[in-house]
Phi, psi and omega in degrees: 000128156270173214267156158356155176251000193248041184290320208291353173294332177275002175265008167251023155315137167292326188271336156321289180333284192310313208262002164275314192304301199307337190257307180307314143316326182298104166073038190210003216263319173265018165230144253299333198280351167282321200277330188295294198298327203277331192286345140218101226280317178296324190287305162336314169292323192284333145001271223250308207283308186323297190301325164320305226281299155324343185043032171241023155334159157185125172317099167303123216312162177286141161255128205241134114247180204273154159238147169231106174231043027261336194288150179303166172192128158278123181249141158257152180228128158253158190290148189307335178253017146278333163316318170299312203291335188287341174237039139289323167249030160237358171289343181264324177274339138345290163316265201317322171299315162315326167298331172268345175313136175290171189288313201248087207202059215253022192271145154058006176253165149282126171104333204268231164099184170329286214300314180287345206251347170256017162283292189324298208277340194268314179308295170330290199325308183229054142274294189287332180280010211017051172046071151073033178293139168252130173243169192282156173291007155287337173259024187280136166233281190228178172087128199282138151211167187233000135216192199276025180196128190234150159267136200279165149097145204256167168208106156307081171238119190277163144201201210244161199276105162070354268272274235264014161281048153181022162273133147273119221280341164258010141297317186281351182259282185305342163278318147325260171358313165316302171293317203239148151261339203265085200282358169314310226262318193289315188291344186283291208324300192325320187293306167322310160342285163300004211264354208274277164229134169344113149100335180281179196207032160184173177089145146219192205233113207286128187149330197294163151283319180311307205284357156295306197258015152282284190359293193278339151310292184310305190267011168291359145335273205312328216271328196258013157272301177317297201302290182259003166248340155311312175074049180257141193272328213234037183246126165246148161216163192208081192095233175257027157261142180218183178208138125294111171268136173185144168305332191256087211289328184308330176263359158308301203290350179272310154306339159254003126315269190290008158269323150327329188276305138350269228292326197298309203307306182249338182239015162071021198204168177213161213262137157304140182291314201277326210249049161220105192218166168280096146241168179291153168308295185285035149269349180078147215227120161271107215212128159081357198088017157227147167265122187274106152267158219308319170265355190218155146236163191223156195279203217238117181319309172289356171306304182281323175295333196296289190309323168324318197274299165342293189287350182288289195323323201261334185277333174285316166240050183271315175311306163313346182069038189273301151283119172273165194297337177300309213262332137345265203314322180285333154320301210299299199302302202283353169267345202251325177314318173236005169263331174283348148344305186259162172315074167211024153312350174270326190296334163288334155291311189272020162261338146329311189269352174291285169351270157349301205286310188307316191292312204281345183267357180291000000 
């Protein structure tokens, strides 16, 4: 069913506008294109609402640099007050999408993120293992071991090939469309679209607010083909990465054929050929940036090396007194935040406790 046709008047509401400036801003408050926008914040906004109204909106360029995290990655940056307009419009279109979104879906929604979707995966885990039951080797049906006695149960886990250099903007503008009538609301998206690159006719650009939640559009395909015509019980996804559980390796290798088949067919895209693969749960699963096993999880080696070179770094010049020891600890908290998650309570006391050591000869 679609929605009205005259929704897109609600994404210029002076009140919209103001709680989009208010979202955009979040953690972003000391910087200059914020600070900028803000020194005459009525007039930006009475703006920003004039173009909408006008349908003479127009994007301002992208700003692109490189990131390595480790793997290289290109981010785009927009300018701030494309940003108000990006979660202007989805403040309005949001809701309506949320609602058809599957449960396990955990990217870029509320309430959802990391920490539920691998609570999720622990569940999924030992639902298919019959919560770490081992049977003997002799209860081999498929499948490599190496001794005579495994936690049973299997895991498909994928992500998609380029995903976001190669969602195509008229599949995604006709799954829109499925909802919104409003062609007002079809012409904002095209400008967003088009603004990453001119003349083209895929990709967006990663780093957008939009472009998280087309994302969680774009693969809600996949996600209700997995549900329901696969009829898979035990599937998460979180962006383009997802996963499957089953006891059964042979119908993982049939489910993921025909999701390669699905996604080329229809959605224009395809499953990495190196990082979609089988393996049994007790080899443990690379999933979120932990590797998961059945009784434990451990961070990612290159994950734990990256913040390890970080934390050398901040420490030298917490020695120098470059750094204070408050904002030290507080750099600390948001890593400690998704690292206590995994078997790393000791490592986390003894950098603490370096701190510390540091603190008492000071």
């Amino acid at each position: 069913m679609k929605t009205c046709k005259n929704l897109y008047s609600k994404i210029y509401l002076l009140h919209n506008l103001l709680l989009a400036y208010e979202k955009a801003r979040k953690g972003k408050s000391k910087k200059l294109s914020v600070i900028e926008f803000e020194k005459d914040l009525e007039v930006n906004i009475k703006q920003l609402q004039s173009e909408l109204i006008s349908l003479s909106y127009k994007p301002r360029s992208l700003k692109r640099f490189i990131i390595r995290d480790p793997k290289t990655r290109t981010i785009h940056s927009s300018a701030f007050r494309d940003r108000v307009i990006h979660h202007a419009l989805i403040n309005v279109i949001g809701p309506i999408f949320e609602k058809i979104f599957i449960h396990d879906s955990y990217a870029s929604r509320i309430t959802k993120g990391t920490k539920l979707a691998v609570d999720r995966f622990d569940y999924f885990k030992r639902k298919v293992s019959q919560n770490g039951k081992v049977i003997s080797g002799a209860d081999l049906e498929e499948g490599r071991t190496t001794s005579k006695n495994f936690v049973k149960g299997y895991c498909l886990k994928a992500d998609i090939r380029k995903y976001f250099d190669n969602v195509d903007h008229e599949i995604l503008l006709t799954i829109i469309r499925r909802k919104i009538s409003d062609e007002k609301i079809i012409w904002l998206v095209k400008k967003i679209l088009n603004n990453f690159e001119p003349n083209s006719v895929k990709g967006m650009p990663l780093g957008n607010y939009t472009s998280q939640f087309f994302a969680n559009v774009y693969l809600n395909e996949l996600d209700y083909f997995v549900k329901h015509r696969l009829k898979a019980r035990f599937y998460i996804r979180y962006v383009d990465d997802f996963v499957i559980l089953h006891k059964k390796k042979k119908l993982l290798e049939v489910q993921k054929e025909m999701i390669d088949e699905f996604l080329s067919t229809i959605l224009k895209i395809k499953l990495h050929p190196d990082k979609s693969k089988i393996t049994p749960l007790r080899d443990g699963t690379t999933f979120l940036g932990y590797r998961i096993f059945y009784h434990n999880k451990r961070l990612r080696k290159q994950n734990k090396k990256k913040f390890m070179k970080t934390f050398e770094r901040r420490m030298s010049l917490y020695k120098e007194g470059i750094l204070s020891y408050k904002l030290f600890i507080e750099q600390l908290q948001g890593w400690f935040g998704y690292s206590k998650w995994a078997n790393t309570y000791k490592l986390r006391k003894d950098l603490l406790d370096q701190i510390e050591k540091v603190k008492i000869q000071k």
